[in-house]
ZASELO-828475 format. One record per residue: residue in one letter; x, y, z negated of N, C-alpha, C in turn. Coordinates in steps of 0.2 Angstrom, whole numbers, padded with zeros to 4 digits, always signed. Layout:
! residues N
aXYZXYZXYZ...
END
This chain:
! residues 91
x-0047+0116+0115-0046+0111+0110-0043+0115+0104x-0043+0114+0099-0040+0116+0091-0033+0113+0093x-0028+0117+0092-0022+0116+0092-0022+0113+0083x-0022+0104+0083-0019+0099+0079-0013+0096+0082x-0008+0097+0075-0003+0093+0077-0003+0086+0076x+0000+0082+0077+0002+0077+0074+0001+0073+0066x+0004+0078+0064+0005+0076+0057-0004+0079+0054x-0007+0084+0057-0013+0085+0053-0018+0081+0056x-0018+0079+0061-0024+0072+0064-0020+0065+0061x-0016+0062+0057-0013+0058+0054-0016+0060+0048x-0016+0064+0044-0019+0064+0038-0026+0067+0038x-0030+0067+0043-0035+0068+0044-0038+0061+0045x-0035+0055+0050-0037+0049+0050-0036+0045+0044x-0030+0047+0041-0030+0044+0033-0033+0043+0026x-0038+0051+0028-0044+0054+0023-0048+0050+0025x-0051+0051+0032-0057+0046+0034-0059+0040+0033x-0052+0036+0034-0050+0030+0032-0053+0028+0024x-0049+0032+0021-0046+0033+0014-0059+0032+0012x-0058+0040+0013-0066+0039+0012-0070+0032+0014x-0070+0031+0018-0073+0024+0021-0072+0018+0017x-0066+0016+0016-0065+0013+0009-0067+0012+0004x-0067+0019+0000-0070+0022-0006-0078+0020-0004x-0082+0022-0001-0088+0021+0000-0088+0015+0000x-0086+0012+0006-0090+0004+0007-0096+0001+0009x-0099+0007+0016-0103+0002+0019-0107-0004+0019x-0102-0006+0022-0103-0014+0023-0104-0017+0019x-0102-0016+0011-0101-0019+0004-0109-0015+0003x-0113-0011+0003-0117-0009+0000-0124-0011+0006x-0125-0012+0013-0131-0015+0015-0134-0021+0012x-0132-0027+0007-0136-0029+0004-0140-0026-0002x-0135-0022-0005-0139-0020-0010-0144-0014-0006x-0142-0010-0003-0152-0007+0000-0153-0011+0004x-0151-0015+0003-0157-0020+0008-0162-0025+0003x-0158-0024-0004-0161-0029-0007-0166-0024-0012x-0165-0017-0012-0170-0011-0016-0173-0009-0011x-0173-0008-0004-0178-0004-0001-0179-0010+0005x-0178-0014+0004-0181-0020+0011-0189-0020+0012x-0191-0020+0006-0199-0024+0008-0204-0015+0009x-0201-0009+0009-0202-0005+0010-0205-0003+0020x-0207+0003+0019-0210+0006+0027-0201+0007+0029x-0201+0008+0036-0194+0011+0040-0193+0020+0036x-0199+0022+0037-0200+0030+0036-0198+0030+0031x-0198+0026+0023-0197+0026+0016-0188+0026+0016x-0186+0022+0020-0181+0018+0020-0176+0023+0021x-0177+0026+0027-0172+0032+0030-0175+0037+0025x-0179+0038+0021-0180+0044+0014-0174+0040+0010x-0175+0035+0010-0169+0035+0003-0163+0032+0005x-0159+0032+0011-0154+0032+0014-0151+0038+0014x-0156+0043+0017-0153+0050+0018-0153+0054+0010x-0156+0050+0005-0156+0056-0004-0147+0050-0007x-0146+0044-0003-0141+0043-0005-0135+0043-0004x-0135+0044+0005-0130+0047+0007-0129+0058+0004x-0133+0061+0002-0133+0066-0001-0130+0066-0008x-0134+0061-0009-0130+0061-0017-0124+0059-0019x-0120+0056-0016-0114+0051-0015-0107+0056-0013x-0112+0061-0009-0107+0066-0004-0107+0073-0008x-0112+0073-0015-0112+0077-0017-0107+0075-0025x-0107+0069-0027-0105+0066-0032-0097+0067-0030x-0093+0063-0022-0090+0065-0019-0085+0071-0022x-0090+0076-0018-0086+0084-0017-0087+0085-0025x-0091+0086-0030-0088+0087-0036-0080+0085-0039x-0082+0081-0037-0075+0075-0041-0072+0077-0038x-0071+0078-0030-0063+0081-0028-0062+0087-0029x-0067+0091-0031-0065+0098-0034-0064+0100-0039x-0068+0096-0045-0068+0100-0052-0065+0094-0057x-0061+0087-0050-0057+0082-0055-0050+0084-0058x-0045+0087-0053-0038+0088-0056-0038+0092-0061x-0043+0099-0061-0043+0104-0066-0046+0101-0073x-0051+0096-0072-0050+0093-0078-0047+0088-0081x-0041+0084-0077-0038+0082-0079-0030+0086-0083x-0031+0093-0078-0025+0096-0081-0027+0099-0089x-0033+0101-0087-0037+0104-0096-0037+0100-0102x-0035+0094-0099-0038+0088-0105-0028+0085-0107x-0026+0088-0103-0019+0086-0106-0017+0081-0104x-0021+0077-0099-0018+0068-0101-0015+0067-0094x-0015+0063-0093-0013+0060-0088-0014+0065-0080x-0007+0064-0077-0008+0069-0070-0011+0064-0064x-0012+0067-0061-0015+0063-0055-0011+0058-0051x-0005+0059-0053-0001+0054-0050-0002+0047-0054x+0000+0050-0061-0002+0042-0064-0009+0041-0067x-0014+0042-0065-0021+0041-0062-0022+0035-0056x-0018+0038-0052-0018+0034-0046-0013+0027-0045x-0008+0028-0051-0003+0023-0051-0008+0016-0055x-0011+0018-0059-0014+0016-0065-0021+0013-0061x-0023+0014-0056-0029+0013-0054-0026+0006-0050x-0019+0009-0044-0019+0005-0040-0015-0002-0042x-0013-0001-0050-0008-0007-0054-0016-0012-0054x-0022-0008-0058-0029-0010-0061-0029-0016-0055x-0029-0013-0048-0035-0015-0043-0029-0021-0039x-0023-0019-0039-0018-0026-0036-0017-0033-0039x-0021-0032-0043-0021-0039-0047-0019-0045-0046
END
């Protein structure tokens, strides 16, 4: 087995968690059910799997090439991005 401590399978669970979240399954089988429902099964799983792609592709962008543009643009650091977001959302 990969020698995982503690503290790195805890922030591993918390990523997954954290992405799971962010996406929201459960929150989006109405809407493809209400865009590809009256379609074939074979149609279906094509445009699950071009959005599970592109999701995961919009994703890894964003966590890669988001902090360096928010360090370039001078504004706001990612700390208060997230304060800012989680003020927005506690409504």
């Amino acid at each position: 087995m990969i020698g995982l401590d503690a503290a790195s399978l805890e922030l591993g669970l918390k990523a997954l968690l954290t992405l799971f979240v962010v996406i929201d399954p459960a929150g989006l089988v109405p809407v493809f059910v209400s865009l590809a429902g009256e379609r074939s099964a074979k149609v279906q799983v094509t445009i699950a799997r071009r959005a599970v792609l592109l999701a995961g592709a919009v994703l890894l962008l964003f966590s890669v090439v988001g902090g360096p543009v928010l360090t370039r643009l001078h504004g706001p650091s990612l700390s208060s991005v997230a304060i800012g977001w989680l003020a927005a959302t506690s409504g």
